[in-house]
C-alpha angles and dihedrals in degrees: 000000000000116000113243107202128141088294103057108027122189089237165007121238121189117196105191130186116198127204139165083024115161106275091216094055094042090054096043104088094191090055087045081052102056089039093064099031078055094048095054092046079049089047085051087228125148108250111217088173158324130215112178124187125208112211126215128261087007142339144070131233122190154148139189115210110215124186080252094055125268152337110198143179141175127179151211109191086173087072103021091249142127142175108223123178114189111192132171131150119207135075091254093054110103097196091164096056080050102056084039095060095046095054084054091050099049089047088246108200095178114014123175122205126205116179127206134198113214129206098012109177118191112210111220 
């Protein structure tokens, strides 16, 4: 069994925080859809599935479920924003290409970043 400790954390976790995104795209569920179904393939993570919620009048929730955990939105067109968590666990995982990938495809004028190690273990 391998030894998780600071050095070699279980996973990657990416908080983003969206803002100045593209209205139109933040409120099409079928292009949300293909973003984050893109950005798991990116990510070269294993998709198990994806469920993915228009609201009315406006937003998109949605998550795909990868064999890694979990890649997640949810939007508000009405003010350009939208939450995004991108988490996977595994040395072939790529989280942050991910997350890079899906700034370019919302039309992100002013993303913030925000990476997480997952599973760290200190050895006493």
């Amino acid at each position: 069994m391998t030894q998780v400790t600071v050095d070699n954390p279980i996973g990657m976790h990416v908080v983003l925080d969206l803002y100045e995104c593209d209205p139109q795209i933040l409120d099409d569920i079928e292009r949300i859809e293909e973003i984050l179904t893109k950005a798991a393939e990116i990510a070269n993570a294993t998709i198990i599935d994806k469920r993915f919620h228009k609201f009315s009048p406006q937003g998109v929730s949605g998550v795909v479920v990868v064999s890694e955990s979990h890649i997640a939105i949810h939007t508000w067109p009405e003010h350009g924003y939208a939450a995004v968590d991108v988490y996977t666990c595994g040395d072939h995982t790529m989280p942050l290409k991910a997350s890079e990938y899906i700034i370019r495809a919302l039309k992100c004028k002013r993303p913030t970043i925000v990476k997480l190690d997952r599973g760290l273990l200190f050895e006493d």
